[in-house]
N, C-alpha and C positions, 0 to 999 in steps of 0.2 A: 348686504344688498344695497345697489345705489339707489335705483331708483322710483321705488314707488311711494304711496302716500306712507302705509306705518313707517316706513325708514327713515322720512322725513319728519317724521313725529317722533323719532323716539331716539335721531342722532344727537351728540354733541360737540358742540357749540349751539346753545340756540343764534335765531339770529339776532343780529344789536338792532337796539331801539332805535338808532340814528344811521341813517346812512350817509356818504357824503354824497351831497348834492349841486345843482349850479354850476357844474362843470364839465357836463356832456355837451359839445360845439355842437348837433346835430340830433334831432329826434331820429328814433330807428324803426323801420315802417313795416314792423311785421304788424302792428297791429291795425293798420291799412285793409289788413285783409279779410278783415271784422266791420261791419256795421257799427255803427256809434250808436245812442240813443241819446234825446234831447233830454237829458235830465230826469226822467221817468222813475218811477218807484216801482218796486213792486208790488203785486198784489198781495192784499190781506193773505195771509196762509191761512185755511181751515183752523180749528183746534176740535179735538174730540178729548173723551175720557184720560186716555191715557197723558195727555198734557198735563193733568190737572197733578198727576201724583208730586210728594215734597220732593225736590231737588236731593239727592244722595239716597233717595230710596233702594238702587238697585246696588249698593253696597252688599246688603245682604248673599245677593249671588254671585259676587266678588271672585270668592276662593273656590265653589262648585263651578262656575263657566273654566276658573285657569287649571282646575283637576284636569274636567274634560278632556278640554282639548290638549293637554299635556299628553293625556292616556291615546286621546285621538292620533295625534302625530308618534307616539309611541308605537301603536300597533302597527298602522298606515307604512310604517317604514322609514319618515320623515325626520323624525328623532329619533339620534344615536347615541348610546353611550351618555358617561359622565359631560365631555367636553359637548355635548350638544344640548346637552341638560344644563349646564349651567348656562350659556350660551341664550338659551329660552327664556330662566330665569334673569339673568342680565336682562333682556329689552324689554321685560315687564308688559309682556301685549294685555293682558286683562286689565291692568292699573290703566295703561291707555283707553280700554273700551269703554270702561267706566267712567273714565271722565269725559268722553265726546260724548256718551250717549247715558247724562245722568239719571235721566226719567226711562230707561229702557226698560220693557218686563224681564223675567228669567229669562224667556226664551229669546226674547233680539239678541239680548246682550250676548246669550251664547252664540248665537248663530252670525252675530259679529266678531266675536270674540276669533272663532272656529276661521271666519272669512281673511282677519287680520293676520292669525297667524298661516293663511294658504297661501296670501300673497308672499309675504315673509319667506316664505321657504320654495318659492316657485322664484320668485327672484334669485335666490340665494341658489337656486340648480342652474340659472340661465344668462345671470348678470355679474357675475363673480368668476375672477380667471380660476379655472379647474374645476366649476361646477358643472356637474354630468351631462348637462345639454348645452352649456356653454361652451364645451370643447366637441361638441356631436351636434351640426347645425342640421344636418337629415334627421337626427331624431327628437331634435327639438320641434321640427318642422312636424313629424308623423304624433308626437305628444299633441300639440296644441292642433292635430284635423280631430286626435280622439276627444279632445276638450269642447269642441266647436260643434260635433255630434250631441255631444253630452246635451249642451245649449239650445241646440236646437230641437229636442225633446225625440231625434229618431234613436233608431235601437243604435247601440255602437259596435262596429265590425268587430268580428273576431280580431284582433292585432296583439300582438305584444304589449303595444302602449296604450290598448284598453285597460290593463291591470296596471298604469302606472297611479302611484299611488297619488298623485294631486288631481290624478281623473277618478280614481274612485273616491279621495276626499270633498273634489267640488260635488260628486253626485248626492252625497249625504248632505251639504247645505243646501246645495237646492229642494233638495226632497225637505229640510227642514223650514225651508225660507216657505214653499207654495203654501206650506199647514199654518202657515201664521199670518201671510201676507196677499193685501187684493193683486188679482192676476194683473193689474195694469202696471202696479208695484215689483212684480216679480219678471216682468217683462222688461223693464228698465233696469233692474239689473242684471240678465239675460247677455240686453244688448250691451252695455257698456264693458261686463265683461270678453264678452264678441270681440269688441273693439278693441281692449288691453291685451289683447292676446293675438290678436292681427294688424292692426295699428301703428301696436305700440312694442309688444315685446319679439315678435320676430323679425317685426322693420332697425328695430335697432342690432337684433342679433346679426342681421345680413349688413347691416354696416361695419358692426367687429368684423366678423368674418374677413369684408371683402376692405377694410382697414379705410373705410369711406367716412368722410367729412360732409354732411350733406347742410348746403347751405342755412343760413339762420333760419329762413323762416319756412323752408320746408323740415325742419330739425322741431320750430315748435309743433306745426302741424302734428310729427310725431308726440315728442315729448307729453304733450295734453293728454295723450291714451298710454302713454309708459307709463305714467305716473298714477293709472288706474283710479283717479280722484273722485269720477262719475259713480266708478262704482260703488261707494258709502253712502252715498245721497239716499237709496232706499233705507240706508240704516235707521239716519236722519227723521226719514216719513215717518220710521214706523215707533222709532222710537217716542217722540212725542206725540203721537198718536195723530197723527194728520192722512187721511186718506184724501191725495191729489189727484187731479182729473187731467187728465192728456192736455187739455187746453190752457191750465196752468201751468203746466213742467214745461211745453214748451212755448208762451209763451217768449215777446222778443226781451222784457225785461229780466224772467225768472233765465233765461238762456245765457242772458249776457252777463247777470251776476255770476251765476256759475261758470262760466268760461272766465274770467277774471279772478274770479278765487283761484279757479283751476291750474291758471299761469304763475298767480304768485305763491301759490305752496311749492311746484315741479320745479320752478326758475328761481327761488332761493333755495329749492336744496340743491340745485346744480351746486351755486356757488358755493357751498358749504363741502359737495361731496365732489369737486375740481381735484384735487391731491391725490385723494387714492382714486375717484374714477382713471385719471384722465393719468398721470404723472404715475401710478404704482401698476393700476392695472393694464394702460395700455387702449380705453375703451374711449373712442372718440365721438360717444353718446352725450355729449357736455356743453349747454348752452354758450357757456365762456367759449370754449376750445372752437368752437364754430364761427362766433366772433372773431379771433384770435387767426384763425386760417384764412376765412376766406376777406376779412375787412383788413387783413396782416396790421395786426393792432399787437403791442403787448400785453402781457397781462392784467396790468396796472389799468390800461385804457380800457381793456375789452370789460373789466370788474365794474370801474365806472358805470360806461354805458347800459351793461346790465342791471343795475343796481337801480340805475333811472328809471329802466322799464318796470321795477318790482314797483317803484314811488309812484309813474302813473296812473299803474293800474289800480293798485292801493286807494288813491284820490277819485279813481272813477267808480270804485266802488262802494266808497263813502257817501257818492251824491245820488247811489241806487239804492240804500236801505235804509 
């Protein structure tokens, strides 16, 4: 899958240390469309109990979260066979959960664990040429109304795509997430899933589809919810034990740092995933490539310029923490 956040975490090449720099003739004004802030910090985060535990505590539930949801996507229909079994084991989603969220109790961890690997394979049906709703945009379309039901806590119609299995998979994290997590908590990630899945993955589906280039800076508008980033930030909360109040999360500082992280994980993995998105698959979901079309740049130039945007943002979020 190209492009969400685990995918981004767990391709390779990382990205290099250095980039080249000093050589973009012209600043690129998608981020004109963002408010600045005058140097500002952000607010103290709470800490509660759960901050307190050692760093590598939740190692212990390590190999019980990766059984799970092994067994989970096994049953669910989601994992097939040998070739999708090893496939699972390749991208190591529990090695990754563990390390973003070292202080998690058993249960985040699983219930991140479980979420990591939903994206993973909801990408992998809808962003990959031959994946079952990537080649069926009406059912892609009728999937993500039964998902959006789910979300918003009404009963879900009778449909076919009630029983699809990443709608009855998210039904069990959410059901697992309310039993752990404050409803303001669970409500953030609600919406941000909302927004990944209306946003972000059918706005890019109907660009495949309709073989659309949509300009840079309505491309990141999307991209920022393809990349589903918002939605681990409750992981975040719960893991280190910080129960946040509406008026922190949003916040114009706590807003602006996350929106700047948000660009620089989505828009370097563009760059990374440019070849097989853009060159093998065909999927004109691709920061470069939107560069590259509508500024008619080469590749060479349009990398640059990108590259510069990741080094802004980088430096403007250095002077927020």
């Amino acid at each position: 899958p190209c492009s969400s956040l685990t995918t981004a975490c767990t391709r390779e090449p990382r990205m290099p240390t250095q980039a080249p720099t000093g050589s973009i003739d012209e600043s690129f004004e998608i981020t004109a469309i963002f408010a600045r802030l005058p140097g500002s910090r952000l607010p103290d985060r709470p800490r509660g109990a759960a901050s307190e535990r050692a760093p590598g505590s939740c190692a212990a539930h390590h190999d019980a979260a990766d059984h799970r949801t092994q067994v989970r996507a096994q049953e669910l229909g989601l994992l097939h066979g040998e070739t999708g079994l090893a496939r699972y084991r390749a991208s190591r989603f529990t090695e990754l959960t563990a390390t973003s969220y070292p202080q998690a109790s058993a249960a985040v961890l699983q219930i991140a664990n479980d979420w990591h690997y939903w994206l993973w394979s909801f990408d992998d049906r809808t962003d990959i040429r031959g994946g079952d709703l990537a080649v069926d945009l009406p059912r892609h379309e009728r999937v993500v109304g039964s998902l959006r039901e789910l979300l918003s806590g009404r009963e879900l119609s009778l449909t076919t795509e009630a029983a699809d299995p990443n709608v009855r998979y998210l039904a069990l994290i959410l059901a697992e997430l309310q039993a752990v997590a404050p409803a303001a908590c669970c409500d953030r990630f609600r919406h941000a899933v909302h927004e990944y899945l209306v946003r972000g993955s059918l706005a890019g589906a109907r660009n495949w589809a309709a073989d659309h280039t949509p300009e840079p800076v309505t491309f990141l508008g999307q991209r920022i919810h393809e990349g589903a980033y918002d939605t681990v930030l409750p992981f975040i909360e719960l893991a280190v034990g910080s129960e946040l109040d509406d008026d922190t999360v949003n916040s114009a500082a706590a807003r602006r740092a996350a929106l700047l992280a948000n660009q620089i994980v989505v828009v370097s993995n563009d760059i990374f995933s440019y070849e097989k998105e853009v060159r093998r698959e065909g999927n004109p979901n691709n920061l470069l490539h939107a560069v590259m079309v509508h500024e008619r740049r080469d590749l060479r130039s349009a990398y640059l310029r990108v590259v510069a945007l990741v080094e802004e943002w980088t430096a403007e979020l250095q002077t927020l923490m």
